[in-house]
N, C-alpha and C positions, 0 to 999 in steps of 0.2 A: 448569232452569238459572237459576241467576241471579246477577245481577252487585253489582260495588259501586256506591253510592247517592253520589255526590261534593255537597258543599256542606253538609255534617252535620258539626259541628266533632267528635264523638265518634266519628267512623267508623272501627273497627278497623283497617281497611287505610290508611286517610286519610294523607295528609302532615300531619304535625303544625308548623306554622307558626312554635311558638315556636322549634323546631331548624332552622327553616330556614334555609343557608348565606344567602339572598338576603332583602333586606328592601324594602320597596315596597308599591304597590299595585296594582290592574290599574283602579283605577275612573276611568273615561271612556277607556281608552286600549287596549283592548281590542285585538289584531292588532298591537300593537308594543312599543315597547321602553319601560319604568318609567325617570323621570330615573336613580332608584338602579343602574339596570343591570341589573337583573333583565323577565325578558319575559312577553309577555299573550299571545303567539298558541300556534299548535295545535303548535308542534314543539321548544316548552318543554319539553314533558312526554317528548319522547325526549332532549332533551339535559341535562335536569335543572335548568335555570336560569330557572324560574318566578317567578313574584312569588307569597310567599304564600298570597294569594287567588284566585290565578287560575281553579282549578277554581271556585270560588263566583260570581266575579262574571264569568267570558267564557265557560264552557266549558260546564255543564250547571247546572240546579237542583235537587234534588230532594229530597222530602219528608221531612221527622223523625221518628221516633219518636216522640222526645221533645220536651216545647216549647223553643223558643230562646227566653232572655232577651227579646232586641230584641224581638223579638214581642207583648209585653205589652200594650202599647196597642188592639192589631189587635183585643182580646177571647178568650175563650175557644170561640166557636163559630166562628171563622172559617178557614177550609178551608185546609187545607195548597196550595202551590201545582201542587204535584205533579209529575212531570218533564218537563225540557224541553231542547229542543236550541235553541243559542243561537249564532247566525251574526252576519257580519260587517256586514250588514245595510246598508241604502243610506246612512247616515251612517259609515260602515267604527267604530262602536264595539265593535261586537260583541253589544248586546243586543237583537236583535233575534231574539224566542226564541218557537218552536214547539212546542206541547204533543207527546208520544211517549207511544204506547201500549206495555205488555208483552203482547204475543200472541205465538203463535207459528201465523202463517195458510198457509207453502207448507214443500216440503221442499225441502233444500238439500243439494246433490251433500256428499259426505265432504270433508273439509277436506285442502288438501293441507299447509298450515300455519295457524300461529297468524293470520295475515291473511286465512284463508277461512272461519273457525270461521262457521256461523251465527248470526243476527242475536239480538236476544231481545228490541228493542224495535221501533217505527217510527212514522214517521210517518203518521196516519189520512187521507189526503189528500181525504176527504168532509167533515173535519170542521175544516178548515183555509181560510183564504184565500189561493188558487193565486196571488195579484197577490200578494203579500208582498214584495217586494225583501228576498232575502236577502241581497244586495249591490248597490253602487251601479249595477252593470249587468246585473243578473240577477234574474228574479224568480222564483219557487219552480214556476209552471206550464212556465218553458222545459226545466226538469230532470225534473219530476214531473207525467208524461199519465197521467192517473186510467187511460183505459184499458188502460196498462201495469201496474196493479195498484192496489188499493185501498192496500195498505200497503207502504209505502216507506221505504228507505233515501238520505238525502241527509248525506253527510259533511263537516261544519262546515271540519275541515281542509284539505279537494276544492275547497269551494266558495273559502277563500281564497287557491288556488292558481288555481282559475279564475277568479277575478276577475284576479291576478296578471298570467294570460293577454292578459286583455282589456285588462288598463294598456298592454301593450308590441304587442300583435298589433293594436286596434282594433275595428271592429266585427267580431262574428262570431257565425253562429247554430247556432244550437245542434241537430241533426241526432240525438242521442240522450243520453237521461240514462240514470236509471235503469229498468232491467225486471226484474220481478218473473220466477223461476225458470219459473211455468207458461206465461209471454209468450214467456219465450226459449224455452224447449223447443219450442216454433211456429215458432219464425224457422227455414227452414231453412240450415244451415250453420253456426248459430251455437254458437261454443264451450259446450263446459256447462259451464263455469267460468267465462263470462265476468265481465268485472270490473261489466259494468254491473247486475249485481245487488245490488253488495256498494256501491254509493252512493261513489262514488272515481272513474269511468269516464266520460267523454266525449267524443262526436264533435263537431271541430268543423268549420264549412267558414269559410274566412274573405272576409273583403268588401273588406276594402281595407288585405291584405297579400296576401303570395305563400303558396301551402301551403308550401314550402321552409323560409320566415321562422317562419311558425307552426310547424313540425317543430323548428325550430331554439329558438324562445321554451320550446315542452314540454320539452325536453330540458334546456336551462339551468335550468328550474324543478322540479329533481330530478323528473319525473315516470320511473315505475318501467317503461312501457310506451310507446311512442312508433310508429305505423304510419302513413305515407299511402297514401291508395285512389284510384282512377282516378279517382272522382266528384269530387273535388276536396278532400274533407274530412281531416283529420288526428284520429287516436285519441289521446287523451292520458288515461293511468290514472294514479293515484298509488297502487298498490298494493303497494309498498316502504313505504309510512310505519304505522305500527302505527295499526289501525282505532281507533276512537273508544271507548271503552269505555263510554259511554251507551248507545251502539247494540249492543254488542257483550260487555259483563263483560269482568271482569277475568278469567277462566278463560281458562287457557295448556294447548295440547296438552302431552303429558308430555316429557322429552327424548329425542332421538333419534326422535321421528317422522321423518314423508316429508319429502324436502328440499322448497325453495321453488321455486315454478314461475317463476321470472322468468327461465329460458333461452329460447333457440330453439329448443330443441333439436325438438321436434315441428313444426317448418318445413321444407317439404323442397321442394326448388328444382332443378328439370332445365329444360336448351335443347334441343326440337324443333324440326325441319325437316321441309318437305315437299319440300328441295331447293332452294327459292329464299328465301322467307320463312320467319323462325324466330320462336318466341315462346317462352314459360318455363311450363311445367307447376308451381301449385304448391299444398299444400294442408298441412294443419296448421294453420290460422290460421282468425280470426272470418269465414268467410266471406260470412254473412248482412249485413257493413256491406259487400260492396262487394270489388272487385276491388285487389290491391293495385296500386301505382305500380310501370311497370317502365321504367327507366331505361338504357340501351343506349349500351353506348360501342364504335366498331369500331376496332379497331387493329391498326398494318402490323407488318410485321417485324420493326421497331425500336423497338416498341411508340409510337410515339406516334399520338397519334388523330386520325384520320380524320377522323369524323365523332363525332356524340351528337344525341340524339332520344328522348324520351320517352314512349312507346305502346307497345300493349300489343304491336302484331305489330311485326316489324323488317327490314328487306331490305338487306344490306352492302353496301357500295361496293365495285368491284373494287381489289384490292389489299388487302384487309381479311383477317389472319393470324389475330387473338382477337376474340371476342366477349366484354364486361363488361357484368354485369345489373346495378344495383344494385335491389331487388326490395322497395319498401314503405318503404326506409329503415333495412330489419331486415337483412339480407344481401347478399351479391353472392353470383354463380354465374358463372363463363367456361364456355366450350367455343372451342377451337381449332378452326378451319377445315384 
């Protein structure tokens, strides 16, 4: 497999910059917006309104074929730079950039769309500095635990949506990043699809907001996945936004493949009783982070409510006609009394 090579002004598939509707540049301003109106960050390239350069100078680097002009100086034996993924980094410019290797080191479930294709590059995280601030409040080791894999996925786009996180939620730690396919297939309960392999996916717990507020902050920041767990932490994926294509090629499944997995549909949610205490049966979901949140509302006749209480078992007030779960943040479930 292999993908396109961005920052080679010759590149077949390339955007070609002199037809570019937008004019600008993305140098020092990398994650925002060109005076001209045109944009430097990662969701330029789904809405079409880049600054000519931007894949060159915020998005990846990688090596020529052929020589570039500018280049002349540097001599004719000096080493191509060769690819890189280039993040938002603790000065929020964007170049802050880590070499990627092409390997292909685990196997990876069938795709169910063009966002699950397998990886084709990663990151060697033996051959890396874990302290990197890939962002002003994030360093490369809280996302990427060697012993979740030597080669890793971490999404330049992800990471500036969790920074995002952390402008509006505060502090918050970081509970899982990325795992390699043979890591998860060990956790037990954990989806085999989960998203935390494909470098988009994290848990977070937070320190001084509410999980409510941080469920709330993921959601406002289009994340494609949003779940809280008893333990207190909140899932936040972004696996709606089209992967990275450094990490990833440009190769698209053909049309009419499998639809996209961003339902609920494999969630499935029942209220048991042993007669006095009732709790909620549910499974379909990552079970390996954790129990999800069940949220309990008892209501009279007239439906208005009783009481509300948050745990996982639940015991209604007399006079209590429905029970309301709401269950992770993902669904509700009633049962009538």
């Amino acid at each position: 497999m292999s993908g396109l090579l961005f920052g080679c002004a010759d590149a077949t598939q390339g955007r070609d910059a002199s037809e570019a509707v937008f004019s600008g540049s993305c140098e020092g301003i990398c994650g925002g917006e060109a005076p001209s109106g045109c944009f430097c960050d990662a969701e330029c390239l789904d809405s079409g309104d880049c600054c000519p350069d931007y894949e060159a100078v915020c998005s990846v680097h990688a090596s020529c074929d052929e020589d570039d002009p500018e280049d002349d100086d540097a001599g004719d034996d000096a080493p191509p730079p060769g690819d890189q993924a280039c993040f938002l980094g603790e000065d929020r410019n964007g170049t802050t950039c880590l070499p990627v290797v092409s390997i292909d080191p685990y196997s990876y479930p069938s795709p169910l769309n063009n966002n699950y294709r397998e990886p084709i590059r990663y990151i060697d995280v033996e051959a890396v500095d874990l302290e990197t601030k890939i962002a002003p409040n994030w360093k490369l080791a809280e996302i990427s635990v060697p012993y979740k894999g030597r080669y890793q996925v971490v999404q330049p786009h992800a990471v500036d949506k969790l920074q995002q996180v952390r402008d509006q939620a505060g502090a918050l730690v970081m509970k899982s990043g990325f795992r390699s396919p043979p890591y998860n297939a060990e956790q037990p309960g954990a989806a085999s699809r989960s998203r935390h392999m494909y470098g988009d996916a994290f848990d977070l717990l937070p320190q001084s907001t509410s999980q409510n507020n941080l469920y709330n902050i993921c959601n406002s920041l289009g994340a494609g996945y949003v779940a809280k767990y008893n333990s207190g932490h909140v899932h936040c994926d972004w696996r709606n936004v089209s992967v990275d294509p450094l990490f990833y090629g440009n190769l698209a499944l053909a049309p009419g493949g499998p639809p996209p997995a961003f339902t609920l549909a494999d969630l499935t949610l029942s209220i048991d009783t042993d007669g006095e205490v009732y709790w909620v049966e549910a499974s379909g979901y990552d079970t390996e982070e954790g129990e999800l949140t069940r949220e309990w509302s008892a209501l009279d006749e007239q439906g208005e409510v009783l009481t509300s209480a948050e745990t996982l078992t639940f015991e209604p007030p007399v006079g209590t006609a429905l029970l309301r779960v709401n269950v992770g943040g993902l669904s509700e479930v009633e049962h009538a009394l």
